[in-house]
Every structure is written in C-alpha cells, then in structure tokens.
N, C-alpha and C positions, 0 to 999 in steps of 0.2 A: 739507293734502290728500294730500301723498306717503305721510304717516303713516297718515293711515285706508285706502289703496290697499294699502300694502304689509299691512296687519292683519288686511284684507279677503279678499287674496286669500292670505294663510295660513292663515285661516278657512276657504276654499274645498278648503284643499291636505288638510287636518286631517282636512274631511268627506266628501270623496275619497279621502283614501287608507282611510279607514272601508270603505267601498264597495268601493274594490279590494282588500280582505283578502276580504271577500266574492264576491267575482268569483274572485281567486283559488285560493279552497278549493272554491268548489262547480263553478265550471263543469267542471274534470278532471273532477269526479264523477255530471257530467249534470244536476244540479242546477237548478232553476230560481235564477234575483239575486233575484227580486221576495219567494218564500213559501217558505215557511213564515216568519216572524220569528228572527233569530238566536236562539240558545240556547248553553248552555251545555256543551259539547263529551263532559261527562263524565255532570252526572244530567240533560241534558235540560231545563232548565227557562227556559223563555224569558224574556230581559233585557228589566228595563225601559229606559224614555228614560236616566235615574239612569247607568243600567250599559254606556251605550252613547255615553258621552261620549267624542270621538276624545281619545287619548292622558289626559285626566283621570281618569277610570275607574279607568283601570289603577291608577293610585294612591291613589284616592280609598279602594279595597276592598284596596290591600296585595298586588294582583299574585293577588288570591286571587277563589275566584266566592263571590260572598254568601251564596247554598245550600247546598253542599256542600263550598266552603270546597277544592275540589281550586285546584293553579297553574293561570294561564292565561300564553298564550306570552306572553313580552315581545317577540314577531317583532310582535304585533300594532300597540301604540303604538311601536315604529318602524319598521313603513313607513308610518301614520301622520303621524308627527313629519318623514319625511325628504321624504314627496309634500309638507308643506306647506312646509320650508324650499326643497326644488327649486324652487317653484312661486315661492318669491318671491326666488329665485335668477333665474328667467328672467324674470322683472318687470324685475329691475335690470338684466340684461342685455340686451333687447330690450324695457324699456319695454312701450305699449300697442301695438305695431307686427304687422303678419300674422305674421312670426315667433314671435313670441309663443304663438300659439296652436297652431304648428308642435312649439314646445318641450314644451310643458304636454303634448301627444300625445303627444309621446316618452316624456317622462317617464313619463306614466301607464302604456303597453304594460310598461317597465320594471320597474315597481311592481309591476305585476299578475304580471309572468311570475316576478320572483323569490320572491313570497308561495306558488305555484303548483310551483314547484320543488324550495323550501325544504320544500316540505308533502310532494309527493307525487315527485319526481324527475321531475317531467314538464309541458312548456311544450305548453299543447294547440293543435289546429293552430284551430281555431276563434275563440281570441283571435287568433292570427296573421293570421288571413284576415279578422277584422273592423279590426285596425287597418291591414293591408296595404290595405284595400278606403278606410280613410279617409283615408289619406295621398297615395295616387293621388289622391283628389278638392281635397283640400290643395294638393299639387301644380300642379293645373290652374289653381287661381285663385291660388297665392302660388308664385314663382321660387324656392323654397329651394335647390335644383342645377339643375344643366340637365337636361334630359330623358337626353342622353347618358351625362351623371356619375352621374345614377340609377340607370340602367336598366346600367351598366358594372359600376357598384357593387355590383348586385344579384349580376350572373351573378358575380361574383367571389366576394361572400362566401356564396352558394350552394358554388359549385367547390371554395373552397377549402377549406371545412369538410365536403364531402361528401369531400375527397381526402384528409384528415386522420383520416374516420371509417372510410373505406375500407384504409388503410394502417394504422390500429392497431386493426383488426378492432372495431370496435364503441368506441373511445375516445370518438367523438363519437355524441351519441344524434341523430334525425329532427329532435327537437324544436329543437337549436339548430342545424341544417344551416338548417333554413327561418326561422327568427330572424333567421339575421346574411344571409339574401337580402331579408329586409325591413331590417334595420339598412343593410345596401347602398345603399337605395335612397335612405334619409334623407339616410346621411352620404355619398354619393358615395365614388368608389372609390378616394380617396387614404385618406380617414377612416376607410374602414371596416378597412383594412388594419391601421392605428392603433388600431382601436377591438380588433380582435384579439392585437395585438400587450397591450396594456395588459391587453386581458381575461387573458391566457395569464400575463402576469408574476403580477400582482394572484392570481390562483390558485396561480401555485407558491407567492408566497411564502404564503399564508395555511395551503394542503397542509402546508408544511415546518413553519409554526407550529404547527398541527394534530398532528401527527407526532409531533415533541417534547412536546406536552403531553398527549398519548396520548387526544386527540379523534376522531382519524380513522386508521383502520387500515390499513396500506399495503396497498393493491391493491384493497382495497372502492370501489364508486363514490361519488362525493359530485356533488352537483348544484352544473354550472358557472353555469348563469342568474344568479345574484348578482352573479358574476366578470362574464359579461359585459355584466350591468345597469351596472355600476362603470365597467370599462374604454369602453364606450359614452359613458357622459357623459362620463367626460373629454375624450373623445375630441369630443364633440359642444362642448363649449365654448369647450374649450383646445387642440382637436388642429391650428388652424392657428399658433397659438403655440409648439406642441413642435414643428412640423416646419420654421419659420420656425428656431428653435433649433439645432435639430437640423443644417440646412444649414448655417449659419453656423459653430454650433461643431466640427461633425465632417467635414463633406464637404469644406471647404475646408482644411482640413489635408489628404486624400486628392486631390482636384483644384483646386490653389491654381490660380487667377485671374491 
C-alpha cells in the first residue's frame, strides 16, 4: 500500500506541476489557466494528450515540438519532475497528517512563482494573494505556527526585504518583498530568516558560477524566486535541524554553558 501512495501521489506531483508551468506563464500575462489549450510557443499549434505528457513528452519528441521541430524549455519537465518528487517528499515526511497538505501548498506557490520568474522576472501579486488568502484558511483549521510566529514572521520578511530593496535602490523587486511576507507567515519568524539567509547563499554562489562561465553578466538582473523557492524548502524542512546545529556547534563555542 505505501508503494501505490507514494506512485500515486507523484502521479499527482507530475500533473500539477503540468498545471503550474501553466499557471505560471500565463497568469503574468493576464491570460486565462482554463483556454485556449496549450500550444506550441513558436508556430502556434495546439498539443495533443501524446504531447502533454508531464515530464514523458519531453522525451518522447527529443526536447523538440513535433511541428516545427523548434526546442522547447527543459524548465518545463522539471518543475514537473521536482513538484512530483516534493510531493512525495512531504508524504514521507508528514505522512497523511494536516501538515501534509500545508506542505503540498507550499510547495506548489513555489513551483508556480519560480516557473513565473524564470520566464518573465516577475512573481505576480495575484498568485501571492491567492495563496496568502489559502494559507490563512489552512491556518485556522491546522496549528502549523502560532498565530504570533505567523503574523511576526510576516512583518519581518516583509521589513526586511523592503529594507534591502530600499538600501540597494531597487536590488530587491515588489515581487519578492511580498513573497517572503507570505513565506513569514508559513515558516514563522525564526524560519524565515533562514529561509533568506539560504536563499541569499544559494544565489551568490550560483551568480559566481554563472560569472565564470559567462552565463550571466555582472550587474544585469537575474531572477531571485528560484533562489528563494530553494532556500525556502530547506528552510521549511530542515531549518529546525540547521539551527538546532548551528547552536550546538557554533554558539556554544561563543557562549559556553
């Protein structure tokens, strides 16, 4: 039975994250989710079932579209492939339990805003405000923090990303000032500190890789949402782990006991 759970709900992760590549290109663009049917980005010609297999697809045609034969992104099967292993990543780790379905939320806002980012450099506030709007409701019927470590959380990674965008005249855009005030809310305001902290390493060192291999041009913008899609999970999984770590191996060397 664990076997057909865990199969099932990567099945689910596979044809969601389908969905959220979706979500994420058209809504920037004012686009309706439901119509026109996907198509083909370069001659326009609408995919069949065949062509719209989450992550098989891609391979099945060779990364190429069956028409026209132009690439298509490989960003597609995996966010894909990563919403379905998350998905059965927080199965193992919270089981069938209300958390559960706390995770799977997170996960997906994450999914959606890096696909949305990667595309156009812009997390819209509209997905914010639909997942900010479902998480309060979450909230209410499941303890994931307290209301105080929410709502602390909030004003903090609001502040501290508006004081960041403020100080380096425009470093930080709107789009993730109001991101990490709903990331606040999830992870409470120990986490979300962490969850920045990781996001900001996770981006330098990717920048510097970037750099060196003459990917990304110093002083051009690059979209952080990826970074802080990254540093968020860990942060949501493992961050009471690293800071449990973190006091034992560092702060007690600075204030022995």
């Amino acid at each position: 039975m664990e076997i057909f759970y865990t199969i099932f709900i990567f099945f689910i992760g596979l044809v969601l994250g389908s969905f959220y590549n979706v979500v994420g290109l058209r809504v920037p663009m004012k686009k309706s989710i439901v119509k026109p049917r996907s198509a083909c980005p370069n001659c326009q010609n609408q995919l069949t079932a065949r062509e719209l297999i989450p992550v098989l697809s891609f391979f099945i045609q060779k990364g190429m579209c069956k028409n026209c034969h132009s690439k298509i992104s490989p960003i597609y099967p995996i966010m894909e492939l990563m919403t379905g292993l998350l998905f059965v990543y927080s199965y193992f780790y919270f089981s069938f339990s209300p958390f559960f379905f706390v995770s799977i939320t997170f996960i997906s806002m994450l999914i959606i805003i890096t696909v949305s980012d990667l595309a156009y450099m812009l997390i819209p506030d509209k997905i914010l405000f639909f997942f900010a709007i479902v998480f309060i409701i979450e909230r209410i019927f499941i303890p994931f923090q307290s209301w105080s470590s929410s709502l602390l959380g909030s004003v903090i990674g609001f502040c501290l990303l508006l004081v960041i965008a403020v100080v380096s005249k425009g470093g930080m855009g709107g789009g993730d000032i109001k991101l990490f005030a709903v990331l606040g809310f999830v992870l409470g305001w120990k986490l979300v500190l962490l969850a920045f902290f990781m996001s900001t390493l996770i981006g330098s060192i990717f920048g510097f890789i970037g750099l060196i291999l003459k990917k990304i041009e110093r002083g051009k913008p690059m979209p952080f949402g990826p970074y802080i899609a990254i540093g968020s999970i860990v942060a949501y999984f493992w961050g009471e782990a690293i800071i449990n770590w973190y006091s034992l191996n560092f702060l007690s060397l600075i204030l022995p006991i």
